[in-house]
Residue frames relative to the residue before (quaternion, step in Angstrom):
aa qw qx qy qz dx dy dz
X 1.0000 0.0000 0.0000 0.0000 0.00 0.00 0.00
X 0.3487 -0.7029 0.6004 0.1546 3.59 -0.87 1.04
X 0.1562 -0.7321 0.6628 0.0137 3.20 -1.56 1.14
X 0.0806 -0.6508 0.7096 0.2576 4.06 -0.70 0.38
X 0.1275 0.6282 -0.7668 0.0335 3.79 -1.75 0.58
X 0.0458 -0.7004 0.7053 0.0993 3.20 -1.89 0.09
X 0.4610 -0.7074 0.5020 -0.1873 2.50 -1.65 1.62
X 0.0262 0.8039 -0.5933 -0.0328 3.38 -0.46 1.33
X 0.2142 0.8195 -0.5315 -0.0069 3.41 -1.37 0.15
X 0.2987 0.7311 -0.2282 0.5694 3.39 -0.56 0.79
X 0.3206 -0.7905 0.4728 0.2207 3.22 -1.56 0.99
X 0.8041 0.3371 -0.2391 0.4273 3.12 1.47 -0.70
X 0.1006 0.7965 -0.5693 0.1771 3.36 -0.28 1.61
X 0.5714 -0.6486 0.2709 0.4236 3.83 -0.71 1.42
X 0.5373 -0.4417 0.5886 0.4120 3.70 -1.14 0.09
X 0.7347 0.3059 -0.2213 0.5636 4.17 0.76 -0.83
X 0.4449 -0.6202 0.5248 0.3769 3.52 -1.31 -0.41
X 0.5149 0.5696 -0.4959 0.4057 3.44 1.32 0.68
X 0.4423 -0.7545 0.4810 0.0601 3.42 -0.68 1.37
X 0.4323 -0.6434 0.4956 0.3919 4.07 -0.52 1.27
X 0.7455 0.1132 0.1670 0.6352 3.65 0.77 -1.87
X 0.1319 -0.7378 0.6429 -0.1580 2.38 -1.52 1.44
X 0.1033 0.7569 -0.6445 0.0316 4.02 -0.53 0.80
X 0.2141 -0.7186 0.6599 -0.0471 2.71 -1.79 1.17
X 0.4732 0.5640 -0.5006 0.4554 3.35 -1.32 1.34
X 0.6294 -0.5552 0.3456 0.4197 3.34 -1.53 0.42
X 0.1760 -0.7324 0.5752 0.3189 2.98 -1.39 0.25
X 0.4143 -0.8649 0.2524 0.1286 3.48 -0.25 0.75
X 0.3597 -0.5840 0.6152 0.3887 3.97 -0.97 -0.69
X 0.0564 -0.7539 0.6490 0.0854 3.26 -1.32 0.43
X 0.1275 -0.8395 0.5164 0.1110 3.45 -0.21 0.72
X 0.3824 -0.7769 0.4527 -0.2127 3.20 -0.99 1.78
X 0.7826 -0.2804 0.3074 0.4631 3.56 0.48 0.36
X 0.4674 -0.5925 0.2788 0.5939 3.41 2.01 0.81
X 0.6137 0.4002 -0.5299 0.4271 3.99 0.35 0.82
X 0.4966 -0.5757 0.6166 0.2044 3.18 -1.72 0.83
X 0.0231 -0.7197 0.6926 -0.0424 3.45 -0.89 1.38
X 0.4115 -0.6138 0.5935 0.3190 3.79 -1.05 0.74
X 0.1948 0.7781 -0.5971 0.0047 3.08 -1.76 0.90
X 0.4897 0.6303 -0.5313 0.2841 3.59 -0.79 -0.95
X 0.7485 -0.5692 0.2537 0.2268 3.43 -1.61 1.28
X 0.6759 0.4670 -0.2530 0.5110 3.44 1.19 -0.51
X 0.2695 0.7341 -0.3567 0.5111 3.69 1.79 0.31
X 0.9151 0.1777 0.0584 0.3572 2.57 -0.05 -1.84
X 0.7703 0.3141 -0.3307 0.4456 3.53 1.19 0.15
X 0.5573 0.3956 -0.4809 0.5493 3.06 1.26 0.74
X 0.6394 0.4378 -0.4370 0.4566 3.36 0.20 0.44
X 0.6067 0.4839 -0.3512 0.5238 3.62 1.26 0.25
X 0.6512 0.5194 -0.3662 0.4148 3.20 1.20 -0.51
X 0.7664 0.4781 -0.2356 0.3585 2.89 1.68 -0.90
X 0.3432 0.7350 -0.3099 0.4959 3.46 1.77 0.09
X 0.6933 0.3204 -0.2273 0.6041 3.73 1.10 -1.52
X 0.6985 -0.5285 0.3306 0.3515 4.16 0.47 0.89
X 0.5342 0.5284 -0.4912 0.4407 3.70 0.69 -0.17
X 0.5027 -0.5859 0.6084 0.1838 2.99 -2.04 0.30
X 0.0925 -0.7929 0.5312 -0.2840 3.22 -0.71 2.10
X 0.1856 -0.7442 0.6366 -0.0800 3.10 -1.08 1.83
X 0.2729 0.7305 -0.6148 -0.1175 3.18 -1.82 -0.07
X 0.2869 -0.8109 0.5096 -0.0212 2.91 -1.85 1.13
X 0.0270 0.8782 -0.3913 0.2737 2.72 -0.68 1.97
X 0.2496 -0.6511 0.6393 0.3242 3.84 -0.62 -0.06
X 0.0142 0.6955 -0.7159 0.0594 2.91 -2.04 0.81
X 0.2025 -0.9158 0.2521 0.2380 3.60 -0.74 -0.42
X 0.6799 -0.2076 0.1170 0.6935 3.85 -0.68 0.05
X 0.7485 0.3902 -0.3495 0.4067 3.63 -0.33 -0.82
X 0.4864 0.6682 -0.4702 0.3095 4.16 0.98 -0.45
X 0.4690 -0.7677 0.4362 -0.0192 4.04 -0.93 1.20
X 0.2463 -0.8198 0.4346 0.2798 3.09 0.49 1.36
X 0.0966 -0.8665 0.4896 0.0126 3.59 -1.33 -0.02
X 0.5388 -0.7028 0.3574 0.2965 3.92 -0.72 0.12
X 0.3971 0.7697 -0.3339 0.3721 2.67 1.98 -0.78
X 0.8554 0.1230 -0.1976 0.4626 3.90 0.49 -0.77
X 0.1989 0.7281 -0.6321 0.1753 3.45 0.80 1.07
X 0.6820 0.2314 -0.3626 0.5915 3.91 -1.00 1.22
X 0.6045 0.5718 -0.3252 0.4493 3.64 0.60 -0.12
X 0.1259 -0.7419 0.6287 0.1960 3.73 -0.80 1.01
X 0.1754 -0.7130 0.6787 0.0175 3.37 -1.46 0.51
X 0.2580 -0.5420 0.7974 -0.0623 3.44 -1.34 1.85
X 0.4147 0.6661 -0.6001 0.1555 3.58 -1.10 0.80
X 0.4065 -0.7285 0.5104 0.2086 2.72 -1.48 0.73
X 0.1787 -0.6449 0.6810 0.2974 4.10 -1.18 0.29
X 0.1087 -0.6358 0.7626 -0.0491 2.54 -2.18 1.19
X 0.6045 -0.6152 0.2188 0.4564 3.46 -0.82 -0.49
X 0.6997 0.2008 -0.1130 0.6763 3.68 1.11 0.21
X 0.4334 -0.6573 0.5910 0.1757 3.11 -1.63 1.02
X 0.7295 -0.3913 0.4658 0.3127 3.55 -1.54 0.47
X 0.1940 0.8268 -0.5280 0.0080 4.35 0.32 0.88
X 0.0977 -0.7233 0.6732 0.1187 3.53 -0.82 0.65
X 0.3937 -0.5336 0.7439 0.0832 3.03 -2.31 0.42
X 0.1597 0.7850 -0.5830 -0.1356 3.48 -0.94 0.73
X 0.0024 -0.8434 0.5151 0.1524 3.40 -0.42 0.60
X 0.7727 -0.3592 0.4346 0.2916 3.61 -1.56 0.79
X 0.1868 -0.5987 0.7050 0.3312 3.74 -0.88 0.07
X 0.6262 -0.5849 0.4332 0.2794 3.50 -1.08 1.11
X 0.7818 0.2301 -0.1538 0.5587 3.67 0.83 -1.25
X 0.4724 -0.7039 0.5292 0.0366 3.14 -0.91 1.26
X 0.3406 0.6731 -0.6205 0.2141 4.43 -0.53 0.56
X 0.6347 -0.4878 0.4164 0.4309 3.63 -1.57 0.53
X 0.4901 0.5778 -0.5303 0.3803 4.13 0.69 -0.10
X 0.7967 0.5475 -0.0549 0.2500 2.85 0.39 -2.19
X 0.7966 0.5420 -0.1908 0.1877 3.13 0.79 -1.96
X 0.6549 0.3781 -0.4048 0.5141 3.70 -0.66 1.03
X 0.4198 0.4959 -0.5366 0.5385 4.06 1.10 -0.42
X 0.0112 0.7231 -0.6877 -0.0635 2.75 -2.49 0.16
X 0.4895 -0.4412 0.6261 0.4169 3.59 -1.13 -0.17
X 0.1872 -0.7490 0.6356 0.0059 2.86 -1.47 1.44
X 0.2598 0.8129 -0.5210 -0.0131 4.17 -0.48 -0.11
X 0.2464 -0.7585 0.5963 0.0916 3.21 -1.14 0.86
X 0.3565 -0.8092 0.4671 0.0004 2.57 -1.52 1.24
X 0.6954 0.0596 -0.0844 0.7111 3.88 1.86 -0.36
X 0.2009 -0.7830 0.5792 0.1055 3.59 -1.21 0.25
X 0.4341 -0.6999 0.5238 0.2175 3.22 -0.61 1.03
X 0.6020 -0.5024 0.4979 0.3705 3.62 -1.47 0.03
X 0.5759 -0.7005 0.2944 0.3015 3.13 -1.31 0.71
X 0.4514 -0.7300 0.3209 0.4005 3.83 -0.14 0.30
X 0.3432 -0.7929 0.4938 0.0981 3.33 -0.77 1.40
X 0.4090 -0.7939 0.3400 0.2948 3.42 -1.00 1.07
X 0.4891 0.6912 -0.3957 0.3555 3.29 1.56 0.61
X 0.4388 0.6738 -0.3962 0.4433 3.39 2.00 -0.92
X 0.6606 0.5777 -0.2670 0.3982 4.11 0.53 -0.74
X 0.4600 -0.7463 0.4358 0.2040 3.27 -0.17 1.21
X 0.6087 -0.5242 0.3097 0.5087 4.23 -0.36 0.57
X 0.6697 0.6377 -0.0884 0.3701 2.95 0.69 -2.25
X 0.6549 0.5691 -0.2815 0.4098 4.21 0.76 -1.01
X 0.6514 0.4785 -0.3425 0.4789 3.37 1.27 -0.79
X 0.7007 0.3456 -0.3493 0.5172 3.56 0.54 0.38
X 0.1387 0.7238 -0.5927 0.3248 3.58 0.70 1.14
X 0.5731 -0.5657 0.5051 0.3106 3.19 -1.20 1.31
X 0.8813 0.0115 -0.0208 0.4720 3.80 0.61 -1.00
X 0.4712 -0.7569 0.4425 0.0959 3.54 -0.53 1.41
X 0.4278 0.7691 -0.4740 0.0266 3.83 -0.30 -0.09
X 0.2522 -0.6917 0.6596 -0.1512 3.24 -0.01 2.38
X 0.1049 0.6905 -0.6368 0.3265 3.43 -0.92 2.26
X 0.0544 0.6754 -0.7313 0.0777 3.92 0.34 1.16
X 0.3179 -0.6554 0.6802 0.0822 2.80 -1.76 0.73
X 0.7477 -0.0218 -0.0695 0.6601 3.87 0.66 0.02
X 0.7664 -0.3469 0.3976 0.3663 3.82 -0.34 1.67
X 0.3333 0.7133 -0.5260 0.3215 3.86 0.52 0.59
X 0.7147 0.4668 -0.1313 0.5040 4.07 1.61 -0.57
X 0.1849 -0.5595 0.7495 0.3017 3.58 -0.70 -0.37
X 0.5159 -0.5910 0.5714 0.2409 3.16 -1.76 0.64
X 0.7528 0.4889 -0.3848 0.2150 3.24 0.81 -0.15
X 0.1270 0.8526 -0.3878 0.3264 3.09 1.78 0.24
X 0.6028 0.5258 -0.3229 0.5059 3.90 1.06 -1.15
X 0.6778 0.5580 -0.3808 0.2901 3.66 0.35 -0.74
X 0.6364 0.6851 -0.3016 0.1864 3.75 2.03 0.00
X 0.5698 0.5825 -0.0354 0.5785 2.20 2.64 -0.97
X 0.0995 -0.8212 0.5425 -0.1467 3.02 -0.28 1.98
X 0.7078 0.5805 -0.1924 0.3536 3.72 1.45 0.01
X 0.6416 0.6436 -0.1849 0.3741 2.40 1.76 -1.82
X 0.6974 -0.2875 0.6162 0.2265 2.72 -2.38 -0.63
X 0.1370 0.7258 -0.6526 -0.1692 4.04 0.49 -0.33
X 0.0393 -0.6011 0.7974 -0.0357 3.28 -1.84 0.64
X 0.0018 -0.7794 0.6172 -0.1072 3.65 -0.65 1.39
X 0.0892 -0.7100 0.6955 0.0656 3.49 -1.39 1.56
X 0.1795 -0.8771 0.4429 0.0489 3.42 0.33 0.84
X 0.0629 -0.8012 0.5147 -0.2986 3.61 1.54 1.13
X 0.9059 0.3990 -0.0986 0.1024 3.25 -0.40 -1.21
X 0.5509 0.3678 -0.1408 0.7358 2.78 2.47 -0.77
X 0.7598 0.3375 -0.4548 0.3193 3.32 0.87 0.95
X 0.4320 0.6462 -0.3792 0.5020 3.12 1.70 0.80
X 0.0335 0.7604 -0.6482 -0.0206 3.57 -1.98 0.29
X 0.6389 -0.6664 0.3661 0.1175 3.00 -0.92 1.34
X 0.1473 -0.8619 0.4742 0.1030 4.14 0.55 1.30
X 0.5313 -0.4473 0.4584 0.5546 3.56 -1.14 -0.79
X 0.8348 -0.0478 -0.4254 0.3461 2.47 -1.75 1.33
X 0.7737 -0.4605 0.1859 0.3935 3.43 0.66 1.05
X 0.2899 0.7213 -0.5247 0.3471 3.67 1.00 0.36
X 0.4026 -0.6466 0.6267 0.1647 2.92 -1.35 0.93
X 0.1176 0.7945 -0.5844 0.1156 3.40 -1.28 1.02
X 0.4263 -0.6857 0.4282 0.4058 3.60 -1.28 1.42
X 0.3419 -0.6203 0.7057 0.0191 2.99 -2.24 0.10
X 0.5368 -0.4609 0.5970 0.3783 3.51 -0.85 0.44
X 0.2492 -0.6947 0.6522 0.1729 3.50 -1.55 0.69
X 0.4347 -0.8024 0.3361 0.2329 3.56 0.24 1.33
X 0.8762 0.1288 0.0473 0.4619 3.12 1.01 -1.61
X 0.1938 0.8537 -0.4618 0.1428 3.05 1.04 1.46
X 0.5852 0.6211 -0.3904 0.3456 3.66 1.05 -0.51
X 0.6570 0.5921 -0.2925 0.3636 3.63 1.65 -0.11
X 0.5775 0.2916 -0.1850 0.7397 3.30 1.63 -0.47
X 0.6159 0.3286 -0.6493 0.3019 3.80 -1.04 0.21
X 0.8275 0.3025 -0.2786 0.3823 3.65 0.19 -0.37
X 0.5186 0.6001 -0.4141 0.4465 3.60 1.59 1.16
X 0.7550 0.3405 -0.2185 0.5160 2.93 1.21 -0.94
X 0.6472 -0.4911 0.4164 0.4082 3.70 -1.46 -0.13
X 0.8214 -0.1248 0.0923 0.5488 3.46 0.38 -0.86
X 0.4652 -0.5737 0.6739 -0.0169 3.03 -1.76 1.08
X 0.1900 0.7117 -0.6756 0.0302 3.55 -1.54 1.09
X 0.0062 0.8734 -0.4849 -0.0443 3.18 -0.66 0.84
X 0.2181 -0.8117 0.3863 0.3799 4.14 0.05 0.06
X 0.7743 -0.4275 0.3538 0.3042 3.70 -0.94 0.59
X 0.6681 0.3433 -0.3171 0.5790 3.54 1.29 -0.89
X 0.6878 0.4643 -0.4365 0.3476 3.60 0.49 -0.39
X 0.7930 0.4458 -0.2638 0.3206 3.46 0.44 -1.04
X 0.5026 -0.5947 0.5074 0.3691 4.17 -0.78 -0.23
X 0.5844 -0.6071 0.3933 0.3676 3.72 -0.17 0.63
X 0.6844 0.4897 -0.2117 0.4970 3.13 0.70 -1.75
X 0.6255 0.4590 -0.3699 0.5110 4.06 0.39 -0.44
X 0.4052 0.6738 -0.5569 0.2676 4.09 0.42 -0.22
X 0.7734 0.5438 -0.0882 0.3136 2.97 0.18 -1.97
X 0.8333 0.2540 -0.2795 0.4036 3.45 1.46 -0.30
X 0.3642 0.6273 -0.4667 0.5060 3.04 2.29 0.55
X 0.5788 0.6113 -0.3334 0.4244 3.48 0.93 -0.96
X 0.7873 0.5030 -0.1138 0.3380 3.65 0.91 -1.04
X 0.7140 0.2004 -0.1296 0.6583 3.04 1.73 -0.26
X 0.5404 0.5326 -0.4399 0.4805 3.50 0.90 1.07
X 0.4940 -0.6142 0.5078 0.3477 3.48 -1.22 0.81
X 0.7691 -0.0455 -0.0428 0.6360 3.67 0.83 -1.09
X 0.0304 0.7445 -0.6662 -0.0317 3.87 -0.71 0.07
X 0.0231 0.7955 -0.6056 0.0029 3.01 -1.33 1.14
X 0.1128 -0.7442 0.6077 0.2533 3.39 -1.14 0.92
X 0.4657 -0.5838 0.6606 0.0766 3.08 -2.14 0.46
X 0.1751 0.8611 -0.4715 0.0750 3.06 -0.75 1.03
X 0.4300 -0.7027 0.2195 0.5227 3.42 1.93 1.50
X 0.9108 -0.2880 -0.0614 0.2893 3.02 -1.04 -0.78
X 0.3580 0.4539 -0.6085 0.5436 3.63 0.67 1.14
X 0.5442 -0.7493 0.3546 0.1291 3.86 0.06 0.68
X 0.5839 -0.7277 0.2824 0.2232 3.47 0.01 -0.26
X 0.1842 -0.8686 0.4575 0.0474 3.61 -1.23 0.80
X 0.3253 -0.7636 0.5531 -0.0720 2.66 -0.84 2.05
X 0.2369 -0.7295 0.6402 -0.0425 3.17 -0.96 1.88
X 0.1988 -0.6725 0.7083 0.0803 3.71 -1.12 0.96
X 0.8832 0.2072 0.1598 0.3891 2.88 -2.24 0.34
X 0.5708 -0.6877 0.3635 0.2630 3.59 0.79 1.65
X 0.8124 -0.4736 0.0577 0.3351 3.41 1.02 1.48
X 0.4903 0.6948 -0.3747 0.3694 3.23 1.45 0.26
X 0.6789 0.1227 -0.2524 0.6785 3.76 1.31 -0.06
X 0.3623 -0.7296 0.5682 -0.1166 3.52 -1.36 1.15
X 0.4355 0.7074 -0.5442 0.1175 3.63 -0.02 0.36
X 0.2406 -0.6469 0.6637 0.2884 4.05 -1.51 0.43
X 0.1868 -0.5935 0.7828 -0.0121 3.08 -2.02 1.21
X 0.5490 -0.7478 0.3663 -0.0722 2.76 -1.01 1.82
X 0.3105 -0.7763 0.4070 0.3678 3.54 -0.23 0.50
X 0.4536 -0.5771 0.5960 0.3255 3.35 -1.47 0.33
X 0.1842 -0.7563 0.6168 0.1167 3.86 -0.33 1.22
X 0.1438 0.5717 -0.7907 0.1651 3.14 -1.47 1.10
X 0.5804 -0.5414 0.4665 0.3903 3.20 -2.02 0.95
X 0.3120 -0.7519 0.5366 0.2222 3.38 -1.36 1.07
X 0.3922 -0.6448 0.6439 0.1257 3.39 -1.13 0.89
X 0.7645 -0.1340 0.2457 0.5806 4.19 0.59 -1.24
X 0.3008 -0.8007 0.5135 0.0688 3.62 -0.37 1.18
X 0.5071 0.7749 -0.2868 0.2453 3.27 1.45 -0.41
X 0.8649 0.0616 -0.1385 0.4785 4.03 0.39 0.85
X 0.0786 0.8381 -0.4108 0.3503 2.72 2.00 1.00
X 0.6966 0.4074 -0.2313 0.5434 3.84 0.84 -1.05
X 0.7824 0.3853 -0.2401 0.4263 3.54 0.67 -0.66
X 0.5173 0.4263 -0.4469 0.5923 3.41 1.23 0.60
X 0.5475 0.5218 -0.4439 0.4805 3.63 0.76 -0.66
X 0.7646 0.2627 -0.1863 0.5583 3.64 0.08 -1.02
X 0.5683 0.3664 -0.6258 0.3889 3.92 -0.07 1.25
X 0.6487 0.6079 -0.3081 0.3387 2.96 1.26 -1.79
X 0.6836 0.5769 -0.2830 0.3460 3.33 0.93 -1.11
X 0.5947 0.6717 -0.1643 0.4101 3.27 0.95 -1.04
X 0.6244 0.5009 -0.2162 0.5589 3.45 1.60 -1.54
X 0.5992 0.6594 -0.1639 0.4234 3.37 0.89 -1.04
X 0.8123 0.2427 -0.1852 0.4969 3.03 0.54 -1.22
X 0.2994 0.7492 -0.3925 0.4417 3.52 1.30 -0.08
X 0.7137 0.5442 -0.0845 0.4329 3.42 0.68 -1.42
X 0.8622 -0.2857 0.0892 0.4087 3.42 0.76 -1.56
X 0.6298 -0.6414 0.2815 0.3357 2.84 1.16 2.01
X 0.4518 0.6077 -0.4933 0.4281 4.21 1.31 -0.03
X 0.0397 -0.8140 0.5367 0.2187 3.66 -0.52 0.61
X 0.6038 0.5604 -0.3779 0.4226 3.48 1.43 -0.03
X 0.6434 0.4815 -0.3206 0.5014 3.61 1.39 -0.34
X 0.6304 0.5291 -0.3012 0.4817 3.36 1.48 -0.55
X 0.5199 0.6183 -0.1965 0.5557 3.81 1.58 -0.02
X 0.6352 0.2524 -0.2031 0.7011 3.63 0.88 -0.74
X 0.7873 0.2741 -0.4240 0.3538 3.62 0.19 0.05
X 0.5692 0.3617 -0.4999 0.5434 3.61 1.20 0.26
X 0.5546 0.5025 -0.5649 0.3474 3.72 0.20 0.43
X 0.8018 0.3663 -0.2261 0.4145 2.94 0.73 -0.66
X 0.4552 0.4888 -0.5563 0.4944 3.46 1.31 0.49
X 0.5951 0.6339 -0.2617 0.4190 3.50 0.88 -0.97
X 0.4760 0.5335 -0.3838 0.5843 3.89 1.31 -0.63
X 0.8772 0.3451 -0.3116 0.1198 3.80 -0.06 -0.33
X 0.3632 0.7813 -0.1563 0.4829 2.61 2.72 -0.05
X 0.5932 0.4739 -0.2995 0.5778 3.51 1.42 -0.65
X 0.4663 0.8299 -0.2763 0.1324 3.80 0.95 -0.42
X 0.5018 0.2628 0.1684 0.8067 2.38 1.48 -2.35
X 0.4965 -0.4907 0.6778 0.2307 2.52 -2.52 0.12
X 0.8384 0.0263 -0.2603 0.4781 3.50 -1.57 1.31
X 0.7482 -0.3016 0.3083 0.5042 3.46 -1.33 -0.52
X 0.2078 0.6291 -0.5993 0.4494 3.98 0.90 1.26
X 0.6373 0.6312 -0.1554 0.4138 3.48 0.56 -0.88
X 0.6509 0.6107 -0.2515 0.3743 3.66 0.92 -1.13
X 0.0389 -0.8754 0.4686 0.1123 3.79 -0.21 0.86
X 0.3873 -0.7443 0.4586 0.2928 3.22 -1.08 0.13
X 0.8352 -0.2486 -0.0190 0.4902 3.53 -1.55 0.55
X 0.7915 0.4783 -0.1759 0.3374 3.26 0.01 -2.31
X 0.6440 0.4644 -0.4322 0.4274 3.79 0.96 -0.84
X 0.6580 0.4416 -0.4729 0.3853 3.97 0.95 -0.93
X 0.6161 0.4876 -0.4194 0.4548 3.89 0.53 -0.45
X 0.6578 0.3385 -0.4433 0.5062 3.98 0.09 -0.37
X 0.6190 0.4891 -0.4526 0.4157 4.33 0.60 -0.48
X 0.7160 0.5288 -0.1753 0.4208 3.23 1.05 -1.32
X 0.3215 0.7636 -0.1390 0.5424 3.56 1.50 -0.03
X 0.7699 0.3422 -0.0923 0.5307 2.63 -0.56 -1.96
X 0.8522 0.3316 -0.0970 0.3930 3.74 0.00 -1.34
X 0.0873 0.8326 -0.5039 0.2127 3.71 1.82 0.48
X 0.8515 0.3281 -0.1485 0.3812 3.58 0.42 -0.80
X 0.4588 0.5268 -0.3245 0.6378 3.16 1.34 0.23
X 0.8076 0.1347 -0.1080 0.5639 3.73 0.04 -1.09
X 0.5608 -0.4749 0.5560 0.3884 4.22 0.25 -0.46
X 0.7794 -0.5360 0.2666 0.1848 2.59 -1.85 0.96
X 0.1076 0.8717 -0.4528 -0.1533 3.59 -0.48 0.13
């Protein structure tokens, strides 16, 4: 039997019940070496938002078998129970070259219910900032059509994935992309997820769109491709590569929130995103003051900020 509740905890909850930031999607397991590590995109960028002092929700399904944790202390949570959380495998590609290295084999092992648009509290859909990240087709796209205020941020991950034999994770055409790139503000997508050929028209019907491409950094398309620039990664030895992209695309979002700069708001979600590869799982996730003293330090290397 499914239950929907929410869950506060924590010091920094809003004086209102309108949330600054708000992600949506599963949050997930990752299994590690037979340990259960929290993840999935709404993990990890709501728990940055909540790191940089703002007030930060997410809504999600999970299930009986889902591990409580500290990880989202200050963090509300709309969610639904089912019987099994959302579990991934990641594995390593075996051969190791500067193309390849950080990708993996992905495979899943349980799926969570889908997320009902009743699980979302009335009041959330008018978050100052929106950031709608499924990780395995857990959403309808039309969900976007609630948020008439916000900020949209879209990782569109999830509606480009399918479920192989023995659970491998494999891309897909994104069916119903020509409705959302030209609703929302910005678009991230990573290099392993999408089909090459399919860029050029995500690029074309997006206000900003950015691909990821770990550690050869990333390209940030303006203005349905008419300005072009690449934003370098911050290299550091990688410990886990895992929510590297989904810190890149909150951090940015916060950022750009601020000062409407999408090229300053790019070098600073890389480099929030540089500390995620550090640690393992959302251990890794930093908070405001630590990206400005990295970002600093390396002023001459990446520009002024």
């Amino acid at each position: 039997m499914k239950t929907v509740g929410e869950k506060e905890e924590g010091l920094l909850q809003p004086k209102s019940p309108h949330p600054f930031f708000f992600s949506l999607g599963f949050i997930t397991h990752d299994l590690c070496e037979n340990k259960k590590i929290i993840g999935g995109a709404s993990a990890y960028s709501a728990i940055l938002a909540r790191n940089f002092g703002l007030a930060s929700t997410i809504a999600t399904s999970i299930g009986k078998d889902f591990e409580e944790c500290d990880f989202f202390k200050g963090i509300r949570l709309a969610y639904q129970i089912g019987e099994r959380t959302t579990t991934f495998i990641n594995k390593p590609f075996k051969e190791r070259s500067e193309d390849i290295s950080g990708r993996r084999i992905q495979y899943v092992t349980s799926v969570a219910d889908r997320i009902k648009e009743e699980t979302i509290p009335e009041e959330w859909f008018t978050a100052e900032i929106v950031y709608i990240c499924p990780v395995l087709n857990e959403l309808e796209e039309e969900i976007i059509k609630r948020f008439k205020r916000s900020m949209i941020g879209v990782a569109p991950q999830g509606w480009m994935r399918n479920v192989g034999e023995g659970g491998i994770i494999e891309k897909k055409k994104w069916e119903e992309a020509n409705e959302v790139l030209s609703k929302v503000d910005f678009v991230i997508v990573s290099e392993e997820d999408v089909f090459e050929e399919d860029v050029p028209k995500y690029v074309e019907f997006s206000n900003i769109f950015v691909l990821t491409k770990g550690r050869k950094g990333a390209e940030l398309h303006l203005d349905g491709g008419k300005r072009h620039e690449h934003i370098p990664a911050y290299e550091r030895e990688e410990v886990d590569a895992t929510g590297a992209g989904d810190v890149f695309g909150a951090a940015f979002l916060l950022r750009y929130y601020e000062t409407k700069d999408a090229v300053e708001s790019a070098l600073f979600a890389s480099c929030a995103a540089s500390f995620v590869v550090e640690k393992e799982g959302v251990e890794g996730v930093p908070c405001r003051e630590a990206v400005i003293e990295r970002m600093e330090k390396e002023r001459g290397v990446f520009g002024s900020f």
